[in-house]
Legacy VTK file of the C-alpha trace (Angstrom):
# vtk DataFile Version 3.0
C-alpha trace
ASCII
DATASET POLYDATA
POINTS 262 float
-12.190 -18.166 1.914
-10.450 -20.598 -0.595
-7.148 -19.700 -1.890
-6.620 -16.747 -2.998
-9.460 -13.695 -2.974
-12.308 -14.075 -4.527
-12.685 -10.426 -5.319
-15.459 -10.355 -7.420
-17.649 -11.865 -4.878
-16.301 -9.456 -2.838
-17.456 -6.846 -5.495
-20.776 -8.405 -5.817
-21.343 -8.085 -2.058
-20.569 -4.515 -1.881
-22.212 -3.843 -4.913
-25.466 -5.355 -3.692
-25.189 -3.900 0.012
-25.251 -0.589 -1.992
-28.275 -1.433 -4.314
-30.694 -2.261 -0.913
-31.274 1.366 -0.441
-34.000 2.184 -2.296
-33.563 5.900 -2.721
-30.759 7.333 -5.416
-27.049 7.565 -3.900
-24.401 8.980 -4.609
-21.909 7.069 -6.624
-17.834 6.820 -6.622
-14.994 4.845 -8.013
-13.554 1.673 -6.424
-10.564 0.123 -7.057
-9.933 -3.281 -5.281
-6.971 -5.124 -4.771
-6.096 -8.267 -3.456
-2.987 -9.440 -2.301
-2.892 -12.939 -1.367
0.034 -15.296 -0.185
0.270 -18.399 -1.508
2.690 -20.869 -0.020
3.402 -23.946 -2.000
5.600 -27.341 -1.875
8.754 -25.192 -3.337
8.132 -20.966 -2.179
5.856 -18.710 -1.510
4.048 -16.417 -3.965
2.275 -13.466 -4.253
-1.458 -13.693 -5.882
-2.644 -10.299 -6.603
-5.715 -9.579 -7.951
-7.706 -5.910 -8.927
-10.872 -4.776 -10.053
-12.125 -1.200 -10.866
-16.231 -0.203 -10.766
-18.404 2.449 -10.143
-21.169 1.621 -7.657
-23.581 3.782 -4.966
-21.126 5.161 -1.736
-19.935 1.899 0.260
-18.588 1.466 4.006
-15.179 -0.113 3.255
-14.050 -3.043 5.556
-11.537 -2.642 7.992
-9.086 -4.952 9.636
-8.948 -3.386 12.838
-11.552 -5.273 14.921
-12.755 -4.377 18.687
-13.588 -7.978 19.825
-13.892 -11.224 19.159
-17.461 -12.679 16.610
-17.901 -16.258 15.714
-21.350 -17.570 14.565
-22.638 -20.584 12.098
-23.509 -20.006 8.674
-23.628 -22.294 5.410
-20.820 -23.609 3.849
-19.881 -23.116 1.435
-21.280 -19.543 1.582
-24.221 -18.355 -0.485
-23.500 -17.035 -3.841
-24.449 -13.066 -3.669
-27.681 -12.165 -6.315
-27.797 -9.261 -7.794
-26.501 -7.378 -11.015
-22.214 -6.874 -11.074
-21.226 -3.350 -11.120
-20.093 -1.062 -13.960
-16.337 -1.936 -14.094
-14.277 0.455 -15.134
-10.997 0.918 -17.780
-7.849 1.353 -14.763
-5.215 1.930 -18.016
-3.087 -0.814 -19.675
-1.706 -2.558 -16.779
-1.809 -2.129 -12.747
2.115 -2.158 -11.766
2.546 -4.685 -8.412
5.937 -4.197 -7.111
8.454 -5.032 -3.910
11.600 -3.789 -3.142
13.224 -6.414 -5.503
10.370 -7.707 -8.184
7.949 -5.974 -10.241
5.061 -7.452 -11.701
2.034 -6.331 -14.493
-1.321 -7.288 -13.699
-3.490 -7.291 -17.330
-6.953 -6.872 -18.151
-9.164 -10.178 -18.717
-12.597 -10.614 -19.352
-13.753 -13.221 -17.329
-17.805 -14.384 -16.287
-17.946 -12.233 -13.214
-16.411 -9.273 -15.384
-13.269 -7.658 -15.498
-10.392 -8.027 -13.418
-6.458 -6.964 -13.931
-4.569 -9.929 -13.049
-1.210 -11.596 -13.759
-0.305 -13.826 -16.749
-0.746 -17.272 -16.196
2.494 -18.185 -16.902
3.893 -15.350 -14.439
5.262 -15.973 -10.438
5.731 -13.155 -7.973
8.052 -14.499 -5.694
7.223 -13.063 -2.582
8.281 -12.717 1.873
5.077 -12.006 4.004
5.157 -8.701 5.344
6.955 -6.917 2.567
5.874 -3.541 2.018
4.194 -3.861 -1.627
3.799 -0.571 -4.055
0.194 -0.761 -6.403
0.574 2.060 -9.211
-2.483 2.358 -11.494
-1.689 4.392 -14.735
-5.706 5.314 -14.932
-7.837 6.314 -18.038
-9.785 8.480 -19.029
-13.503 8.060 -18.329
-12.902 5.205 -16.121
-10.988 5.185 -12.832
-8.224 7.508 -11.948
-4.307 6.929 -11.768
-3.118 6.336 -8.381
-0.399 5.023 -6.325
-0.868 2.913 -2.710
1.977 1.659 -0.842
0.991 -1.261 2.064
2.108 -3.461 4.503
1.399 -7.215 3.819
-0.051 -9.775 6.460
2.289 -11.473 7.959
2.799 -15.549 7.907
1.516 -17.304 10.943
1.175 -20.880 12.088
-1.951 -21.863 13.342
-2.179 -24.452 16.757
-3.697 -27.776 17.067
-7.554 -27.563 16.875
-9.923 -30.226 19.002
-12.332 -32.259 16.670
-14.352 -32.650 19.766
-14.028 -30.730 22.745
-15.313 -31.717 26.009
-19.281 -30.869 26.300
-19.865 -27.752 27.527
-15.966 -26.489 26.913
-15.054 -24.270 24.541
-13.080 -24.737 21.423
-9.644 -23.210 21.995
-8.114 -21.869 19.012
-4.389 -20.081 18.648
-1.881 -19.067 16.276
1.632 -17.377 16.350
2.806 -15.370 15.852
0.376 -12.790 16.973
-0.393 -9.506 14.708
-1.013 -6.255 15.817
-4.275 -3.845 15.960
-3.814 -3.019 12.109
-4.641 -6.594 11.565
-7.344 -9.129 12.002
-8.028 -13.143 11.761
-10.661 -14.791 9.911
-11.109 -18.455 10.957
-14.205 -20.936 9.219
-14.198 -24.013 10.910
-16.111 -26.178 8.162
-17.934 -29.378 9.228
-20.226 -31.627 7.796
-24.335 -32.434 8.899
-25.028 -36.127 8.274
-22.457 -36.235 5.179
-19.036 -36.355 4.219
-18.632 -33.028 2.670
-18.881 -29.974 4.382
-21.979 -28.300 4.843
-21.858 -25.594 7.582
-19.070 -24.069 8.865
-18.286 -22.073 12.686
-17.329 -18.498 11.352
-15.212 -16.172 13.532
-13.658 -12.761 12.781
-11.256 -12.328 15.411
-8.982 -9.983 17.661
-5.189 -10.818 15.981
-3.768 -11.194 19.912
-3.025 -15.152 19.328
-5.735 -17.219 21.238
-9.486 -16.763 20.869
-12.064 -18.967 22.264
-15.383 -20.379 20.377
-18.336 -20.282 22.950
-19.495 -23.801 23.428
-23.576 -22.853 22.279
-22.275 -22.371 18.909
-20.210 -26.553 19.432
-22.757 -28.870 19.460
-22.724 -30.015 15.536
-19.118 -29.090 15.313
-18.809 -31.973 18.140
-20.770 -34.520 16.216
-19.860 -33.863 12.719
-19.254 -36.621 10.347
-15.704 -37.946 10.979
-13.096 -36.811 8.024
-15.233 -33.801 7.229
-13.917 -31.180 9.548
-11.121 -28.361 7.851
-10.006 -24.962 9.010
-9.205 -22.812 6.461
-7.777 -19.332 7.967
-6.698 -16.082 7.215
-4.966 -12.975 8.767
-6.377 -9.634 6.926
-4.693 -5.897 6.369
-6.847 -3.309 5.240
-5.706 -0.127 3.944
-6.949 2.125 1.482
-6.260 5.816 -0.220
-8.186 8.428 -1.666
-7.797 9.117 -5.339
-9.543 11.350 -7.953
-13.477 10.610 -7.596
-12.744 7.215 -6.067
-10.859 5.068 -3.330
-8.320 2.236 -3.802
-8.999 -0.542 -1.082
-6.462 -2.967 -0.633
-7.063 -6.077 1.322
-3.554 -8.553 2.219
-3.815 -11.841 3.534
-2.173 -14.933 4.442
-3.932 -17.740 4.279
-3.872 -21.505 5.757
-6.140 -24.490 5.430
-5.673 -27.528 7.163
-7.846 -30.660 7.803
-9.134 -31.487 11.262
-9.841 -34.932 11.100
LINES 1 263
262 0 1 2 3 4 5 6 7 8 9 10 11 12 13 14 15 16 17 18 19 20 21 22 23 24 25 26 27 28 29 30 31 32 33 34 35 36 37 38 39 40 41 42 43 44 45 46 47 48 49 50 51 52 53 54 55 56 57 58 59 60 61 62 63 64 65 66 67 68 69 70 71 72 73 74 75 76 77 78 79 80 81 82 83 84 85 86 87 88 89 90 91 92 93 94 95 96 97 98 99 100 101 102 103 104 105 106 107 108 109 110 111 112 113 114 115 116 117 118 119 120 121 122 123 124 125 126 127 128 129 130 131 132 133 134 135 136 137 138 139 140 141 142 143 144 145 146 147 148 149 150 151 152 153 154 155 156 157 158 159 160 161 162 163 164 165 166 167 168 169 170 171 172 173 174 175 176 177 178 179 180 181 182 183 184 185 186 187 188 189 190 191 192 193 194 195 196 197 198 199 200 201 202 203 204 205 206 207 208 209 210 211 212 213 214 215 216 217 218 219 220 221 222 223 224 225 226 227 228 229 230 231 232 233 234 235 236 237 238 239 240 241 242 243 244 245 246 247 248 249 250 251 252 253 254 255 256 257 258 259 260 261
């Protein structure tokens, strides 16, 4: 959960969840984009990020969340095997626009495949919680033209987090201000096990109400980390996606923060 979406991870994850089933599935078009905010020393940003493939049916993630998950996983978090998917020609450019910029997002070949992104010499000046327009001219034989309209996460400033919390506490965690159901937090508290760097992290998908609490079974290395290796990085997540000719376009907004503990 670095800056800015890794989205062909992403990709590779739902491309491999797909490829476990053993018998033939059907397959459909995905289109997924990425809209990250970046904030920096002088503004804030928009990153935005898409990639088009064909793979077996998929259940598409949702930010709308029923409760509150943490548990402990690696860090940083396994690379996905498996082979990529077939990507797929989405036209000459993907059109990324606001209310007062417009932006083209070109194709580049890259080692994870291809992905439609801005030039690197381009900024998309950019206010969480715009309403952002996605156009894709399409092509033929690859994925179809389409148009999505979203809602971008909103910014949010995240509270004061305990390097050690009392034994048998919990770890308090809050941020403001608070989304709504369409949205939902994703908070890896990364710590490291007998080194410096971090090794394993407290992972937590959570209820975007402002305050969540991480049980105190899932504490005890978290307590007795190595000092100067604890970091939060953070993220609130909109999902919304549209049906388009053979396929879907997913996008997936987010506002990120990462902070050291300690």
């Amino acid at each position: 959960m670095r800056r800015h979406l890794h989205l062909s991870v992403f990709v590779s994850a739902l491309a491999l969840t797909a490829c476990l089933d053993p018998d033939p599935v059907p397959e459909s078009n995905y289109g997924v984009i990425g809209l990250t905010t970046v904030v920096t020393s002088t503004d804030t940003i928009l990153s935005p990020e898409a990639l088009f493939y064909r793979t077996g049916l998929l259940n598409l993630p949702t930010s709308r969340v029923a409760g509150d998950q943490c548990q402990i996983a690696p860090f940083p978090n396994p690379a996905q095997g498996g082979a990529l998917p077939r990507f797929l020609d989405a036209g000459d450019s993907v059109v990324v626009s606001t209310v007062t910029t417009t932006k083209f997002l070109y194709p580049t070949i890259g080692a994870n495949g291809q992905a439609y992104v801005l030039d690197p010499s381009d900024r998309f000046p950019f206010r969480p919680g715009e309403t952002v327009t996605i156009t894709v001219p399409g092509a033929p034989g690859g994925f179809a033209n389409g148009t999505i309209s979203v809602l971008t996460a909103r910014e949010y400033t995240l509270g004061p987090i305990d390097p050690s919390p009392p034994t048998d506490s919990t770890l308090h965690l809050t941020w403001s201000p608070a989304g709504d159901d369409s949205t939902k937090m994703l908070i890896s508290l990364q710590y490291g096990v007998g080194q410096l760097d971090a090794n394993q992290q407290i992972f937590c998908s959570l209820v975007d109400d402002g305050a969540a609490d991480v049980p105190t079974t899932l504490l005890a290395q978290w307590r007795i980390a190595t000092t100067g290796s604890r970091r939060v990085e953070a993220a609130r997540w909109r999902v919304a996606f549209r049906e388009v000719n053979g396929g879907v376009l997913l996008v997936v907004s987010a506002f990120e923060v990462e902070d050291t503990v300690d």
